[in-house]
C-alpha positions, 0 to 999 in steps of 0.5 A: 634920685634924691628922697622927698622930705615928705610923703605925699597923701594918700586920697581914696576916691569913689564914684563915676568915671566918664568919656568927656568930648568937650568942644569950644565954640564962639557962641551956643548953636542954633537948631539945626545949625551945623556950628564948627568948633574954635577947639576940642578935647576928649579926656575922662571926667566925672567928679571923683575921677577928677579929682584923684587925677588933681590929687595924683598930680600934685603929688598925692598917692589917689586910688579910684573905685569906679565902673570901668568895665570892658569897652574899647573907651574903658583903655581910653580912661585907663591910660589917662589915669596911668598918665596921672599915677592913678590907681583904679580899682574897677567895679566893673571888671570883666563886664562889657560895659560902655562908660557914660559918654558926655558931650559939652560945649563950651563957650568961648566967650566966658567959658560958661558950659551946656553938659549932657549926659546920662547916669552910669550903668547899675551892674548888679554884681559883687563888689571885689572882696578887696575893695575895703582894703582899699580904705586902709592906709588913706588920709582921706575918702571922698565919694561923689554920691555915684556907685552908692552901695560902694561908696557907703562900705568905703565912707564906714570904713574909712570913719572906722579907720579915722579917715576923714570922709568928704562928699563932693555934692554937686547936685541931690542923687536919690539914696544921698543921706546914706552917705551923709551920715558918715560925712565929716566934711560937704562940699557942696555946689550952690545948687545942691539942696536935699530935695525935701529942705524947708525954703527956710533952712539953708544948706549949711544948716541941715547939712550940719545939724540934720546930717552931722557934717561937722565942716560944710563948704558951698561953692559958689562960682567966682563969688566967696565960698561960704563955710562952717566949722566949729560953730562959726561961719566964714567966707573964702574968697574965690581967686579971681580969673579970665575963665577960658574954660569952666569944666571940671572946675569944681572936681579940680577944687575938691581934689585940690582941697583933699591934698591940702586937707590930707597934708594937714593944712586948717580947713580955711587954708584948704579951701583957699589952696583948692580955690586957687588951684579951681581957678587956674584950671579955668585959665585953660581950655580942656580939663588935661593941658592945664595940669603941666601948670601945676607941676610948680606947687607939686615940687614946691611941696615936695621941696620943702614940705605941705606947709608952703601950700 
């Protein structure tokens, strides 16, 4: 086996962990209606854990601090992260805790999504003594705001260690600025908003001048991401695509964005990777087959180096 010219990233990721049973459907049912499926899928989800999966597979090296727990799913979701090299540290070891189940239907006219779910459970117990360990070594730490208490001791540390930390904000969690203190790049949705910002103060602005963020990213769909660095503001243009599936899209662009981020790509050129990377996963129904379509970047990077990204 011939050596890689480069090492990949190393990526921490910390947040919830779920069991997605996702279905295609011709159109959103009708009450009481008994609607059969064109497809279906079942895959774990959740934002951080996408996103270390992205990461793994585009040849980073992503380690996963989540709620696993002991529960006939939880070996559902651990070996699927195996599959894609994820290593996982569980809060949850040794408790017999059922992962949050979350039922999603897609359209398959648009690939627009309807989600239900409900909020990981609150386990009080002691984080494992190594979890800080964990940090060291990383490129890079993104929380996704579930798991508070941990994900504040990661995202400190991480700022101790230099690692940059980034937030995937998909919508306002109760506690978040915690976490935003210690933020040195959001990426955030177009519907996440700290719940008591004035009408007249755009994200962007509190998240940098109120939080401190010194990179802000907002996601908008298939519309041009807005962002800020260094005192300027600019747009990104979104890949344009015949979206099959919209699920996970955004979790797929964060970890995306870490990797070309990690490698050491400008932040204007890692939110244009992590674009391409988000849209091509919408090309696909289900949030696992279309990963075998990104083996390509991967080798191209480990061929000839991250800068090709």
């Amino acid at each position: 086996m011939t050596t890689p010219p480069w090492a990949g990233p190393r990526g921490l990721f910390a947040g919830v962990v779920t069991v997605d049973l996702q279905y295609a459907l011709p159109g959103f049912p009708e009450r009481n209606a008994k609607t059969y499926a064109d497809a279906w899928a079942v895959a774990p989800g959740g934002p951080a854990t996408n996103a270390a999966t992205v990461f793994a597979r585009l040849g980073g090296n992503a380690t996963l601090v989540t709620g696993n727990g002991e529960h006939p799913l939880a070996e559902v979701i651990a070996a699927d992260l195996r599959a894609s090299g994820v290593v996982v540290v569980d809060l949850h070891a040794g408790q017999p805790v059922a992962p949050p189940i979350v039922s999603i239907l897609s359209s398959s006219d648009n690939g627009d999504r309807t989600v239900i779910t409900r909020r990981p459970d609150v386990i009080p117990i002691a984080p494992p003594s190594h979890l800080l360990d964990t940090v060291d070594g990383a490129d890079i730490c993104l929380v996704d705001g579930f798991f508070l208490d941990a994900a504040v001791a990661l995202a400190s540390r991480a700022r101790e260690r230099g690692a940059p930390v980034v937030l995937d904000g998909g919508s306002w969690k109760e506690g978040l600025e915690r976490l935003l203190a210690l933020t040195d790049i959001a990426v955030v949705s177009e519907r996440f908003r700290p719940p008591d910002l004035p009408a007249a103060t755009d994200v962007i602005s509190a998240l940098h001048e109120r939080f401190g963020c010194r990179r802000v990213a907002v996601t908008r769909g298939e519309h041009a991401i807005r962002a800020f660095e260094d005192g300027h503001r600019f747009e990104v243009p979104a890949t344009p695509i015949a979206a099959v599936d919209t699920l996970a899209a955004g979790d797929f662009f964060h970890g995306a964005f870490c990797f070309a981020h990690a490698t050491g790509q400008s932040f204007p050129a890692a939110l244009a990777f992590a674009a391409r990377v988000a849209a091509r996963s919408c090309a696909h129904f289900g949030t696992r087959a279309w990963l075998d379509h990104i083996d390509d970047l991967r080798r191209k990077a480990q061929l000839f180096g991250p800068a090709c990204l």
